[in-house]
Gaussian input, Z-matrix of N, CA and C with variables (Angstrom, degrees):
# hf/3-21g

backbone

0 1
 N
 C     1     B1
 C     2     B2     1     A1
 N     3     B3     2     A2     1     D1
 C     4     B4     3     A3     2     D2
 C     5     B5     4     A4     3     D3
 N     6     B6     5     A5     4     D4
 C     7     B7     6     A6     5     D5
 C     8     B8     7     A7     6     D6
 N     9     B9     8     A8     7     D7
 C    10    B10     9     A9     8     D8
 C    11    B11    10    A10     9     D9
 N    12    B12    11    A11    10    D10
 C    13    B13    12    A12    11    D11
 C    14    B14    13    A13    12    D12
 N    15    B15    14    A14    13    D13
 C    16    B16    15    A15    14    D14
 C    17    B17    16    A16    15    D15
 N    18    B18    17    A17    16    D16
 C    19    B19    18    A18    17    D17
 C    20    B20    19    A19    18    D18
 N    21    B21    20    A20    19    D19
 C    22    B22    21    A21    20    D20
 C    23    B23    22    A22    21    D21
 N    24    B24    23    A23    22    D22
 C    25    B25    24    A24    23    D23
 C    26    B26    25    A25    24    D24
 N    27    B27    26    A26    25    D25
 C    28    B28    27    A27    26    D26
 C    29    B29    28    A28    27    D27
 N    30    B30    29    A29    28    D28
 C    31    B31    30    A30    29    D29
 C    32    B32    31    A31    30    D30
 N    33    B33    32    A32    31    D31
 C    34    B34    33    A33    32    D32
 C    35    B35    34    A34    33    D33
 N    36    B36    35    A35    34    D34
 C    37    B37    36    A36    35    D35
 C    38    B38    37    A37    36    D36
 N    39    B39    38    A38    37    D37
 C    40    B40    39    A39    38    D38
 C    41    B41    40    A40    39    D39
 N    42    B42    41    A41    40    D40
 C    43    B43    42    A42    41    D41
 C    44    B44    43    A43    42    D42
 N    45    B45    44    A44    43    D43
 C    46    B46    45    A45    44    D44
 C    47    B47    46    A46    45    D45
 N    48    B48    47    A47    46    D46
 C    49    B49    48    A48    47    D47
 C    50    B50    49    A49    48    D48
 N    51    B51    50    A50    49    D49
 C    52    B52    51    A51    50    D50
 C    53    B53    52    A52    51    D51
 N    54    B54    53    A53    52    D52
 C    55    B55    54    A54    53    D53
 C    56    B56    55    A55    54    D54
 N    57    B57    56    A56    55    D55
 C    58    B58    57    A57    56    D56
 C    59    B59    58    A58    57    D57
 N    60    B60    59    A59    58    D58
 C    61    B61    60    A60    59    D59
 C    62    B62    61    A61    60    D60
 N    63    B63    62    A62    61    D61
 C    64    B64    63    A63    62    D62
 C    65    B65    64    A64    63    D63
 N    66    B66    65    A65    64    D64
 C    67    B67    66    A66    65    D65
 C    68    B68    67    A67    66    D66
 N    69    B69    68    A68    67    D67
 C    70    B70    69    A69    68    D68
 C    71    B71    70    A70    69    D69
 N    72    B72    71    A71    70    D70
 C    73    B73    72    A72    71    D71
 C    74    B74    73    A73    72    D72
 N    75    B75    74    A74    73    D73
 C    76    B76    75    A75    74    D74
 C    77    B77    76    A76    75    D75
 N    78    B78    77    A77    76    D76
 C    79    B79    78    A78    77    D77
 C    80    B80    79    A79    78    D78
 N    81    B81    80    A80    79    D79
 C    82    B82    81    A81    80    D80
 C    83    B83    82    A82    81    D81
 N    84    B84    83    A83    82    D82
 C    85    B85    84    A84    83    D83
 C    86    B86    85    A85    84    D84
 N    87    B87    86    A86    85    D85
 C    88    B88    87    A87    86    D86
 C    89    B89    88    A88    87    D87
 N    90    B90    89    A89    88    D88
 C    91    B91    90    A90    89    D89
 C    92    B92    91    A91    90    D90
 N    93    B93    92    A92    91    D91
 C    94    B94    93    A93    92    D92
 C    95    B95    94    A94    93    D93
 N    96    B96    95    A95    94    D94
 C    97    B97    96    A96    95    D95
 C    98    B98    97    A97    96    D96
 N    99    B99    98    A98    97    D97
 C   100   B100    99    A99    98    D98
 C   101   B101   100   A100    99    D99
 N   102   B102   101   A101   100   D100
 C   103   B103   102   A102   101   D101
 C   104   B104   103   A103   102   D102
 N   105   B105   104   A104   103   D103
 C   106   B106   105   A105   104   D104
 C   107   B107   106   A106   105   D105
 N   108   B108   107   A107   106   D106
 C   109   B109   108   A108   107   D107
 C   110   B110   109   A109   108   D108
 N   111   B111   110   A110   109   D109
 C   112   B112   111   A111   110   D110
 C   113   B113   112   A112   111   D111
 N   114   B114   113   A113   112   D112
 C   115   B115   114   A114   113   D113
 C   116   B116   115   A115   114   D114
 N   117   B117   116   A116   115   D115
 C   118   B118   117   A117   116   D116
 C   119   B119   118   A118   117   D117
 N   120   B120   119   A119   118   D118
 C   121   B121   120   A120   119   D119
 C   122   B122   121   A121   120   D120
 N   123   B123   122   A122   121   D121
 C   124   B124   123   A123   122   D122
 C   125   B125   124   A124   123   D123
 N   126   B126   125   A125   124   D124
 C   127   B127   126   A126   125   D125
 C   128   B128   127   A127   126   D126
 N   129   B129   128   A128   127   D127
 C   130   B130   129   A129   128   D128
 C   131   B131   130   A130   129   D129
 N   132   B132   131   A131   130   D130
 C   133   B133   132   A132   131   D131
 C   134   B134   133   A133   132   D132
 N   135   B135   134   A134   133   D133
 C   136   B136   135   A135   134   D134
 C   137   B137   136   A136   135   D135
 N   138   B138   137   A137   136   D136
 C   139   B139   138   A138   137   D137
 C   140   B140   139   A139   138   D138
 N   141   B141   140   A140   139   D139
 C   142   B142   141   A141   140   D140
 C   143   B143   142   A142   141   D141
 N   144   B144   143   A143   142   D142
 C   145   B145   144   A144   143   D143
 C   146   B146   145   A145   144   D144
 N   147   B147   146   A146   145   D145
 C   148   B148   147   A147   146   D146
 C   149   B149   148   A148   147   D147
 N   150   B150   149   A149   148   D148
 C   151   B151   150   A150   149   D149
 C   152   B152   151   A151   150   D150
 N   153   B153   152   A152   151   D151
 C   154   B154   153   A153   152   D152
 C   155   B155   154   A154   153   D153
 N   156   B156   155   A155   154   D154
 C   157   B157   156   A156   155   D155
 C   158   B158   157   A157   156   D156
 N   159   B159   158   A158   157   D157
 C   160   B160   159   A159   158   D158
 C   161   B161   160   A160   159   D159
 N   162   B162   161   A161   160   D160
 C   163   B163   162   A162   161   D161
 C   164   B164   163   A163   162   D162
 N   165   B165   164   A164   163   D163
 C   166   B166   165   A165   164   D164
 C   167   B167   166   A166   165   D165
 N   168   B168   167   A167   166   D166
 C   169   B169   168   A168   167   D167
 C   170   B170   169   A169   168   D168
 N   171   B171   170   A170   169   D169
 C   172   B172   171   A171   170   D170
 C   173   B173   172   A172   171   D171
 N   174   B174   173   A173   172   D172
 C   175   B175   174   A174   173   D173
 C   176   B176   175   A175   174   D174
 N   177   B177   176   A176   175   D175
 C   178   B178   177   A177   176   D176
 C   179   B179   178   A178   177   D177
 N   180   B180   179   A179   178   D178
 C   181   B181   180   A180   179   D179
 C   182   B182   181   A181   180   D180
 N   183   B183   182   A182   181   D181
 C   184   B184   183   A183   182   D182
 C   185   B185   184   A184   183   D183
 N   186   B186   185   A185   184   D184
 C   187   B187   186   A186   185   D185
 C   188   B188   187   A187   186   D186
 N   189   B189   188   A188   187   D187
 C   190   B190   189   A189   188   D188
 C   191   B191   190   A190   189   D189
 N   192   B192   191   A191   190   D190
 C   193   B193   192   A192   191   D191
 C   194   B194   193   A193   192   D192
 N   195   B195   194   A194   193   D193
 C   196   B196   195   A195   194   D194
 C   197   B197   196   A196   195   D195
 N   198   B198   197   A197   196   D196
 C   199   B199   198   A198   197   D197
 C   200   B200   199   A199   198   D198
 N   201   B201   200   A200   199   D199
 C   202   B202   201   A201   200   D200
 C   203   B203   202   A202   201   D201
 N   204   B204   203   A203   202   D202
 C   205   B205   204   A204   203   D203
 C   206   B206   205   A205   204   D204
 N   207   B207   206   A206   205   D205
 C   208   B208   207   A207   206   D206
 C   209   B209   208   A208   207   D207
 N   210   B210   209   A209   208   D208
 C   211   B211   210   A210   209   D209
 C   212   B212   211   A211   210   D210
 N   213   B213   212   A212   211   D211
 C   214   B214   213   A213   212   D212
 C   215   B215   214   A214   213   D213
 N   216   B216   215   A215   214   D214
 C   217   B217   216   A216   215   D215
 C   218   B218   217   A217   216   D216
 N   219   B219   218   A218   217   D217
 C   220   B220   219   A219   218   D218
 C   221   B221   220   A220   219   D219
 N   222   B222   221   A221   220   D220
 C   223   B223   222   A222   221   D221
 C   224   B224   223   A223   222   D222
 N   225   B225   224   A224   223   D223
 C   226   B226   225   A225   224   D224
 C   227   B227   226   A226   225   D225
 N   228   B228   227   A227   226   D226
 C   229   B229   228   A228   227   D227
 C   230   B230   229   A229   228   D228
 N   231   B231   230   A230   229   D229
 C   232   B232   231   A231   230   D230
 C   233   B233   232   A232   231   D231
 N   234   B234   233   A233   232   D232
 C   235   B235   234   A234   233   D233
 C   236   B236   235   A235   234   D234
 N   237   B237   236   A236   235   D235
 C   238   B238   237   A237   236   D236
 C   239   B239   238   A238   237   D237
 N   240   B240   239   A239   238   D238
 C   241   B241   240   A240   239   D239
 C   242   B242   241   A241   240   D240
 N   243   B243   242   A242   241   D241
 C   244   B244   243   A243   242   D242
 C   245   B245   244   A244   243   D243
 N   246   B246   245   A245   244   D244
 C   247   B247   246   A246   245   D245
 C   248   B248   247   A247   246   D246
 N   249   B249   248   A248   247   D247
 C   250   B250   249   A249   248   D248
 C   251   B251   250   A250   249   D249
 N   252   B252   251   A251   250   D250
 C   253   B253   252   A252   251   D251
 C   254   B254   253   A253   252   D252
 N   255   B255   254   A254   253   D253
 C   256   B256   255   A255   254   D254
 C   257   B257   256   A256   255   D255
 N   258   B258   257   A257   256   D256
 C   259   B259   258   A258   257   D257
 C   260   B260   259   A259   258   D258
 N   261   B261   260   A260   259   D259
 C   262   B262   261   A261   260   D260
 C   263   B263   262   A262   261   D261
 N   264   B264   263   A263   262   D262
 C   265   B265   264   A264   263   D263
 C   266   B266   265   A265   264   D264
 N   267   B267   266   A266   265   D265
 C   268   B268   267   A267   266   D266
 C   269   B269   268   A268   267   D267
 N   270   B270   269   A269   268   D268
 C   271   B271   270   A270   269   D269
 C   272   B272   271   A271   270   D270
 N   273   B273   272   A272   271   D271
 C   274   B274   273   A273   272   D272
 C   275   B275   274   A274   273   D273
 N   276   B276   275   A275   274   D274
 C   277   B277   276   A276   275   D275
 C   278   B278   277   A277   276   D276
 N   279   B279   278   A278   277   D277
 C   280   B280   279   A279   278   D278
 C   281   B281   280   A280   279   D279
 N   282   B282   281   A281   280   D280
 C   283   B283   282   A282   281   D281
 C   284   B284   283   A283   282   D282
 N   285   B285   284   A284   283   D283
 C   286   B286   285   A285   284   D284
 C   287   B287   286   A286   285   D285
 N   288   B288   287   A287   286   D286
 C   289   B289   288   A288   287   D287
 C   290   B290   289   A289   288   D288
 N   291   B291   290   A290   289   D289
 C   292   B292   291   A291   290   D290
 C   293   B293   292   A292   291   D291
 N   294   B294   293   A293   292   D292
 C   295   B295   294   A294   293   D293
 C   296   B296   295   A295   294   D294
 N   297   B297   296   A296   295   D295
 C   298   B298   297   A297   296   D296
 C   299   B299   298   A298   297   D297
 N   300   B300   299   A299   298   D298
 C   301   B301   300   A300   299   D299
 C   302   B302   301   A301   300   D300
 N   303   B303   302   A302   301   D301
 C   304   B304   303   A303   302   D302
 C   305   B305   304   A304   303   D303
 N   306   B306   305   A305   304   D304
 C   307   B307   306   A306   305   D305
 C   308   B308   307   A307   306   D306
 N   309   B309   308   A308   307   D307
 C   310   B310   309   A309   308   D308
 C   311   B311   310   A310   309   D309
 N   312   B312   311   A311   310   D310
 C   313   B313   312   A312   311   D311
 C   314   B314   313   A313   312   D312

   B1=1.4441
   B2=1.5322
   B3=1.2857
   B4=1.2937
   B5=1.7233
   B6=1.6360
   B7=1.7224
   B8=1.7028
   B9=1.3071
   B10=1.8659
   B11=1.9027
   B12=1.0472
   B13=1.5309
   B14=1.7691
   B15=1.1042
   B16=1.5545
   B17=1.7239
   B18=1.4049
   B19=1.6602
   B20=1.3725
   B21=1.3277
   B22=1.8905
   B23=1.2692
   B24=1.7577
   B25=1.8195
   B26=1.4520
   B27=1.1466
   B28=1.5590
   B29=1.5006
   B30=1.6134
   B31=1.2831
   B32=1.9244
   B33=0.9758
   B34=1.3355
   B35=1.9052
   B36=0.8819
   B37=1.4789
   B38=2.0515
   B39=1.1437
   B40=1.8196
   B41=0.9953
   B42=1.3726
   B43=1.8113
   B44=1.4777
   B45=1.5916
   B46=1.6642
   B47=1.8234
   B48=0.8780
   B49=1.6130
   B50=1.8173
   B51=1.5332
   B52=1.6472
   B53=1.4577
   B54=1.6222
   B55=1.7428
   B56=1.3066
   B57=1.8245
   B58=1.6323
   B59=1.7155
   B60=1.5067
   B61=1.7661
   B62=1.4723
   B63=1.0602
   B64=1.7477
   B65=1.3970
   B66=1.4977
   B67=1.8050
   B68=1.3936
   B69=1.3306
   B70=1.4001
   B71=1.7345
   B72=1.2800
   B73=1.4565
   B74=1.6109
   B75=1.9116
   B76=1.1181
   B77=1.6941
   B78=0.9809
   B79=1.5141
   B80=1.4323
   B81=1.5196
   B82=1.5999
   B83=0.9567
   B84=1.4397
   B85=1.3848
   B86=1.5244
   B87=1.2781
   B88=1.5350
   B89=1.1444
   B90=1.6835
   B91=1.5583
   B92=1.4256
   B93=1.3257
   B94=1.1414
   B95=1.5209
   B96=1.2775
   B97=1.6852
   B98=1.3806
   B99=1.3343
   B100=0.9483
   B101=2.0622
   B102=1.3828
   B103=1.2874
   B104=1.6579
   B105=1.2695
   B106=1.4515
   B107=1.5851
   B108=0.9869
   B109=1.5470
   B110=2.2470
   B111=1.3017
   B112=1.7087
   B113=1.3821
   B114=1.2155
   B115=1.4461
   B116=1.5448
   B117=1.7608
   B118=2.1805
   B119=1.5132
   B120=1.3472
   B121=1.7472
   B122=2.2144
   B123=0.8253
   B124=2.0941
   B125=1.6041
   B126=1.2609
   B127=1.1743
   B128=1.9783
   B129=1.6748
   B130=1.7238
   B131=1.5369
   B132=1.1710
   B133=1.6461
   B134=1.4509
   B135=1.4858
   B136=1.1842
   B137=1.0737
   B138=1.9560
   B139=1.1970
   B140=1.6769
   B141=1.3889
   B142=1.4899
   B143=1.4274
   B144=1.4367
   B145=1.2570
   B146=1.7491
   B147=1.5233
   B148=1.3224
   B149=1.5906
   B150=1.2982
   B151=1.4430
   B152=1.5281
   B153=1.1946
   B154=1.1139
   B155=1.7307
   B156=1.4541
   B157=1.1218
   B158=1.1288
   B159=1.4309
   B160=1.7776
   B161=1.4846
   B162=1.5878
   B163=0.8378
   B164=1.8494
   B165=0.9452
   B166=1.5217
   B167=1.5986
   B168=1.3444
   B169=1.2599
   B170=1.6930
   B171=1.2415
   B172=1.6039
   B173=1.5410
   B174=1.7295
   B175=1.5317
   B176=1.6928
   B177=1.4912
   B178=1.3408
   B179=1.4742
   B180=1.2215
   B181=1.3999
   B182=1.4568
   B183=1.6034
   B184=2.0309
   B185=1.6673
   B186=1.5821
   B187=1.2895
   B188=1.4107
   B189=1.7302
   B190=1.4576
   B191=1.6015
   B192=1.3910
   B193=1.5969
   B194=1.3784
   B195=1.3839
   B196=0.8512
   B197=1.7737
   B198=1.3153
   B199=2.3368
   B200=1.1003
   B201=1.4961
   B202=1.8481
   B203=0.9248
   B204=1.7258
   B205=1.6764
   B206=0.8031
   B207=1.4751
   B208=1.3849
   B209=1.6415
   B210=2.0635
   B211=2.1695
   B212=0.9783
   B213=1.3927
   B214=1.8764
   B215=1.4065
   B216=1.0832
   B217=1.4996
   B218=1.7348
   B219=1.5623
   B220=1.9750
   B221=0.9874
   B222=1.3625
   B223=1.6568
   B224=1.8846
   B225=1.3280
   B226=1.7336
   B227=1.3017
   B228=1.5911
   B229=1.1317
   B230=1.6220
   B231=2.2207
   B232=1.3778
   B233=1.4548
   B234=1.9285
   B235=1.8400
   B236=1.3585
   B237=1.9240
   B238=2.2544
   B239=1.5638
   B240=1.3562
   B241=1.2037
   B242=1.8741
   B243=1.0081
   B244=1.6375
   B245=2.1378
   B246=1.3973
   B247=1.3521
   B248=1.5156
   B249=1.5402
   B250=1.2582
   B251=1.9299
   B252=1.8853
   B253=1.9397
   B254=1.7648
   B255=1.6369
   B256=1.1015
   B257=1.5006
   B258=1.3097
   B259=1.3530
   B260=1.8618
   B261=1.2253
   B262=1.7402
   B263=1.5820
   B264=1.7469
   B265=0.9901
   B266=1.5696
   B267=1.5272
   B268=1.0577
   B269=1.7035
   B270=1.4412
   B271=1.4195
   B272=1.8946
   B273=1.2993
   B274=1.3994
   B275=1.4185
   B276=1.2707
   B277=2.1732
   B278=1.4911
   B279=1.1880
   B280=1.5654
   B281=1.2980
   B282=1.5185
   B283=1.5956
   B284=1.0948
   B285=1.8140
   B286=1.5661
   B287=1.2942
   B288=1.1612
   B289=1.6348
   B290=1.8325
   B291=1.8812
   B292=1.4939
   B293=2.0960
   B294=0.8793
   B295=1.4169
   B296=1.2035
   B297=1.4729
   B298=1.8180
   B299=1.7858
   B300=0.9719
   B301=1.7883
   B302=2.1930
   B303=1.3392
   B304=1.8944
   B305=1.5814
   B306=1.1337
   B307=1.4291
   B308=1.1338
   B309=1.0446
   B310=2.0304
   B311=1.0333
   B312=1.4370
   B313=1.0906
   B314=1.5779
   A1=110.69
   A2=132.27
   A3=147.19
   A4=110.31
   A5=100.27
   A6=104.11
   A7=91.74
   A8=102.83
   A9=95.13
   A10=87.78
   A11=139.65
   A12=127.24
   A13=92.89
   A14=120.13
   A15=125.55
   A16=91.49
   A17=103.47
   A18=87.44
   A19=152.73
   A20=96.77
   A21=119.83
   A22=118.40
   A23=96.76
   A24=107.38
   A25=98.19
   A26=132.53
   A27=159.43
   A28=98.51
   A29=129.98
   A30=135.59
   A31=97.11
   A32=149.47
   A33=153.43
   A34=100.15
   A35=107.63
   A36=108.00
   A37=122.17
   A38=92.59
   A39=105.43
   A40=153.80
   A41=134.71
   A42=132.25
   A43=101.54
   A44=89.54
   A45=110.23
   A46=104.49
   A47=116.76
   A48=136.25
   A49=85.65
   A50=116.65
   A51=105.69
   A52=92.11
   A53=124.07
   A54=123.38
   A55=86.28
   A56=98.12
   A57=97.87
   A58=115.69
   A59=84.13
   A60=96.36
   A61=93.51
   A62=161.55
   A63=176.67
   A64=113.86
   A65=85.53
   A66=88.77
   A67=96.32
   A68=134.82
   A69=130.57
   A70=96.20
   A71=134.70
   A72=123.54
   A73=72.80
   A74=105.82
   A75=134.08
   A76=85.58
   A77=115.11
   A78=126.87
   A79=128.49
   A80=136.17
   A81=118.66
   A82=87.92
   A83=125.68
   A84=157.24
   A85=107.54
   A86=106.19
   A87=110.15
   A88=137.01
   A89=111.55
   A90=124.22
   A91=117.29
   A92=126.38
   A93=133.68
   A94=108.85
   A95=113.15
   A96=122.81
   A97=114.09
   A98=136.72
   A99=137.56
   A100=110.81
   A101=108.74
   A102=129.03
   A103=119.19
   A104=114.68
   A105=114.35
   A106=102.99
   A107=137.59
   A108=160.44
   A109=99.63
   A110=92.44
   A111=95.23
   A112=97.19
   A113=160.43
   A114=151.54
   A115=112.87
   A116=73.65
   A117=91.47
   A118=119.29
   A119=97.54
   A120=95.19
   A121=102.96
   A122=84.87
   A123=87.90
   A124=93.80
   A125=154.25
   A126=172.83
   A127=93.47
   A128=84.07
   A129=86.70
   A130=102.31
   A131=135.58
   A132=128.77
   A133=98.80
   A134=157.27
   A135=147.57
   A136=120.70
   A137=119.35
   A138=128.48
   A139=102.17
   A140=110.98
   A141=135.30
   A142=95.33
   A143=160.18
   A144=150.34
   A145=102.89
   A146=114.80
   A147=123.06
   A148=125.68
   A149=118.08
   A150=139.44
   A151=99.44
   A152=137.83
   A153=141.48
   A154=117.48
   A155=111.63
   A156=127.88
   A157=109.38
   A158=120.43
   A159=136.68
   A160=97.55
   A161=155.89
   A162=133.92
   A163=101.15
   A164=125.41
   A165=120.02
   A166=112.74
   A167=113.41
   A168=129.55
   A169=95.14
   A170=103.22
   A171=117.19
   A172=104.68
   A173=90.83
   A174=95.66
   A175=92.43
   A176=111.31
   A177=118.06
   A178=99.91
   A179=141.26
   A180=160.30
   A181=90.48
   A182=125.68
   A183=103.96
   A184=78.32
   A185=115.25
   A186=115.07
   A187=114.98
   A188=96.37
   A189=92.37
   A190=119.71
   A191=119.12
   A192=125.77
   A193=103.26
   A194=158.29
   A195=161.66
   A196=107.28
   A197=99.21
   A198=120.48
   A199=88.61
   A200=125.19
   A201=116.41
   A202=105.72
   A203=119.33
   A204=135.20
   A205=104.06
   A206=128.01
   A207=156.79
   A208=113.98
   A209=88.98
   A210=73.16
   A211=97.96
   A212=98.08
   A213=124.23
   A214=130.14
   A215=117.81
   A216=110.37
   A217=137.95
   A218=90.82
   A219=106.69
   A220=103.93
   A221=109.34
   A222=135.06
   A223=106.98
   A224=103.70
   A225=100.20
   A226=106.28
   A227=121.69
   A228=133.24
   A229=85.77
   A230=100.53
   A231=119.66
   A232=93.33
   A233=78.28
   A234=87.65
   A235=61.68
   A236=80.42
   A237=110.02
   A238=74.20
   A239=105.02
   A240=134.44
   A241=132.76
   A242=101.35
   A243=102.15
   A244=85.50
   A245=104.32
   A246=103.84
   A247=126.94
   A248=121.56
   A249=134.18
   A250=109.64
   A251=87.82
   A252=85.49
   A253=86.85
   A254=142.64
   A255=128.23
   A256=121.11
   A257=115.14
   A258=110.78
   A259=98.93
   A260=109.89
   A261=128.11
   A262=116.49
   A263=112.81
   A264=147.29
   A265=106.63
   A266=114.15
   A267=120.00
   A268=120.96
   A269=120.29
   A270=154.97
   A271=88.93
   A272=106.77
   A273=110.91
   A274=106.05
   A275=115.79
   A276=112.49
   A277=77.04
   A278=149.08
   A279=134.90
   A280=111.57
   A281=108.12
   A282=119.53
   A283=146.24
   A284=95.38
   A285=137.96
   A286=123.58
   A287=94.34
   A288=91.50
   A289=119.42
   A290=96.73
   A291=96.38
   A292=116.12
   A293=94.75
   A294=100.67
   A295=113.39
   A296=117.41
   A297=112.02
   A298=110.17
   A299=95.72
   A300=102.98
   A301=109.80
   A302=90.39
   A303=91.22
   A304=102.23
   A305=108.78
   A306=133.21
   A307=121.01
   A308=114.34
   A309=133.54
   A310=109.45
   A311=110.28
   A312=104.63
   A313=146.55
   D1=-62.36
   D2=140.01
   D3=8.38
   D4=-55.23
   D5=-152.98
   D6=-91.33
   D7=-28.38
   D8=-168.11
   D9=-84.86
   D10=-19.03
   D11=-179.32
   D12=-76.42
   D13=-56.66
   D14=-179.14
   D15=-38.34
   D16=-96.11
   D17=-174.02
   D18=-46.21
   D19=2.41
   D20=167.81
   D21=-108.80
   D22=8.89
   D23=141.42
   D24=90.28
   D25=-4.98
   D26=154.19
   D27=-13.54
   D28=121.82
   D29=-139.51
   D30=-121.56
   D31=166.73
   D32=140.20
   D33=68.39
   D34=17.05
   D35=-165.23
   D36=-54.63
   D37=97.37
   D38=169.92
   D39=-83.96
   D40=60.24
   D41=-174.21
   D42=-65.71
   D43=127.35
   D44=-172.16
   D45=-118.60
   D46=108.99
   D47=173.12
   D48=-56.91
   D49=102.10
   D50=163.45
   D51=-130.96
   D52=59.23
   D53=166.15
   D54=-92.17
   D55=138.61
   D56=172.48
   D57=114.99
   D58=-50.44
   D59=-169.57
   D60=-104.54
   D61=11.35
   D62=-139.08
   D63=154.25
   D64=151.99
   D65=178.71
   D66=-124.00
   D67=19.52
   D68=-168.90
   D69=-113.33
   D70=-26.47
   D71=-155.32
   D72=-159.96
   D73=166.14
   D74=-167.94
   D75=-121.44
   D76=-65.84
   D77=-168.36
   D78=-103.19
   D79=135.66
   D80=161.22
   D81=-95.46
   D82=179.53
   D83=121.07
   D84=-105.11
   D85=106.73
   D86=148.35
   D87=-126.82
   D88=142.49
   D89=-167.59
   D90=-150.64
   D91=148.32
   D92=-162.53
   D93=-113.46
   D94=139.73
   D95=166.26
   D96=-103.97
   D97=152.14
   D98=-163.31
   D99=-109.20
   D100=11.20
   D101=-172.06
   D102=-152.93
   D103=142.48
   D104=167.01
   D105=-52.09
   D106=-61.11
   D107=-152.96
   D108=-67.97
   D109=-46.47
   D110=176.25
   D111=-93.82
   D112=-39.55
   D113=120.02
   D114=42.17
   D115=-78.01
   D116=175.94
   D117=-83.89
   D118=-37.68
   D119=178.29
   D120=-60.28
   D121=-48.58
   D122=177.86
   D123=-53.74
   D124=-64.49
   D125=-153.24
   D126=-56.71
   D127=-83.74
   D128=-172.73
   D129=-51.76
   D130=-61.47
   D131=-170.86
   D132=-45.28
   D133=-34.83
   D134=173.75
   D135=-59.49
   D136=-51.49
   D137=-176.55
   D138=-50.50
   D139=-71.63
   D140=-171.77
   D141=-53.48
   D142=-44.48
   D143=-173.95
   D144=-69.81
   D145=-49.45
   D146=171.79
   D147=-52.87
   D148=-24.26
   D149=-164.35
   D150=-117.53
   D151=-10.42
   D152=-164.80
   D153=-130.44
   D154=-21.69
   D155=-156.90
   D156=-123.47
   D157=-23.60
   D158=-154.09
   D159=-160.21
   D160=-19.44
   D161=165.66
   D162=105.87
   D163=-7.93
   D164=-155.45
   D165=-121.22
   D166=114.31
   D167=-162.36
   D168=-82.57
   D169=151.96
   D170=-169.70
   D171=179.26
   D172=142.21
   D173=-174.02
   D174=-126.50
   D175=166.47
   D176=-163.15
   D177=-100.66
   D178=145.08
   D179=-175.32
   D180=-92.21
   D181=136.07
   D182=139.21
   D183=117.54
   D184=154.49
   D185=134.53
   D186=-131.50
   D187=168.50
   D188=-158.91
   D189=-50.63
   D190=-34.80
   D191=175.10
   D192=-48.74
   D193=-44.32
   D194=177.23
   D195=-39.04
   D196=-73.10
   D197=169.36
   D198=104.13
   D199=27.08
   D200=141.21
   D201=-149.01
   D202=130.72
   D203=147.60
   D204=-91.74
   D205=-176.22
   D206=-133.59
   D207=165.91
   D208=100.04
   D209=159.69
   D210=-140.82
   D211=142.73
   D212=168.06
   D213=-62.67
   D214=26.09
   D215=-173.06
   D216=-54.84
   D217=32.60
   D218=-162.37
   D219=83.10
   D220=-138.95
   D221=-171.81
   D222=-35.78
   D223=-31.24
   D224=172.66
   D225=-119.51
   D226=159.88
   D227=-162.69
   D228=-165.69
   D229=112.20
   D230=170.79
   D231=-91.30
   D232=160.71
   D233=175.78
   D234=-159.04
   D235=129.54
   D236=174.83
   D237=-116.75
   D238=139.57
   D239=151.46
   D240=-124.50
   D241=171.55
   D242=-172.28
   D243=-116.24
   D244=155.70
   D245=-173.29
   D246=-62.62
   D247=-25.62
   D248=179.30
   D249=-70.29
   D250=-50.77
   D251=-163.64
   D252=-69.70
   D253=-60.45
   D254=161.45
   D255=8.35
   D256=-72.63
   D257=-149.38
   D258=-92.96
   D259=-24.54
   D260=155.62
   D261=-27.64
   D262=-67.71
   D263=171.86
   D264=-48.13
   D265=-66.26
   D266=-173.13
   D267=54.72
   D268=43.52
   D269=173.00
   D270=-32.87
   D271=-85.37
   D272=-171.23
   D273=-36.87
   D274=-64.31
   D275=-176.34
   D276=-50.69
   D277=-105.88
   D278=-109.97
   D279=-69.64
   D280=-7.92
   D281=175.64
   D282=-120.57
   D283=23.16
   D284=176.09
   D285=-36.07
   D286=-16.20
   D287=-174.44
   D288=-127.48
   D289=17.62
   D290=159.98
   D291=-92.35
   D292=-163.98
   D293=-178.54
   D294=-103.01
   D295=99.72
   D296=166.64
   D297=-47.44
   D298=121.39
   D299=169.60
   D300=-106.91
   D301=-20.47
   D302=172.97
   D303=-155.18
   D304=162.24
   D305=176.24
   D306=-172.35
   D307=105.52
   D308=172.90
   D309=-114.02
   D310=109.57
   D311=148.17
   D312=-75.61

């Protein structure tokens, strides 16, 4: 999941270890696009890596005009953001206390 967001140019990108601290998801991944237009392209490369890679159908919450999606894929739960609603949100502070396992910037 990681490598197909990397190659769709996918910006600030974070897998967050939150087992323990939630009982709904094991993992975030969060990453930012710098466009409505890369928004969705980051989006579809997740769905299609998830459905293709792992078997697991998932649809995206959000549109890109908005600068947050949302996908459920069980145990992980993406959040595409645009850089403003991102840093708005501030995901990482409210989720300070899981375990970064990656960060690319």
């Amino acid at each position: 999941m990681i490598t197909a967001l990397e190659e769709k140019k996918a910006e600030d990108i974070l897998l967050l270890d939150i087992r323990g601290i939630a009982d709904f998801a094991d993992f975030f991944i969060i990453c930012s696009g710098t466009s409505d237009r890369m928004l969705g392209a980051l989006a579809d490369a997740a769905i299609e890596c998830a459905r293709v890679d792992h078997g697991i159908k998932t649809r995206v919450r959000g549109l890109p005009s908005s600068g947050w999606l949302i996908a459920d894929l069980g145990d992980i739960v993406i959040h595409f953001f645009s850089p403003d609603q991102r840093e708005y949100y501030d995901l990482e502070e409210l989720w300070k206390d899981g375990k970064v396992l990656v960060r690319l910037k």
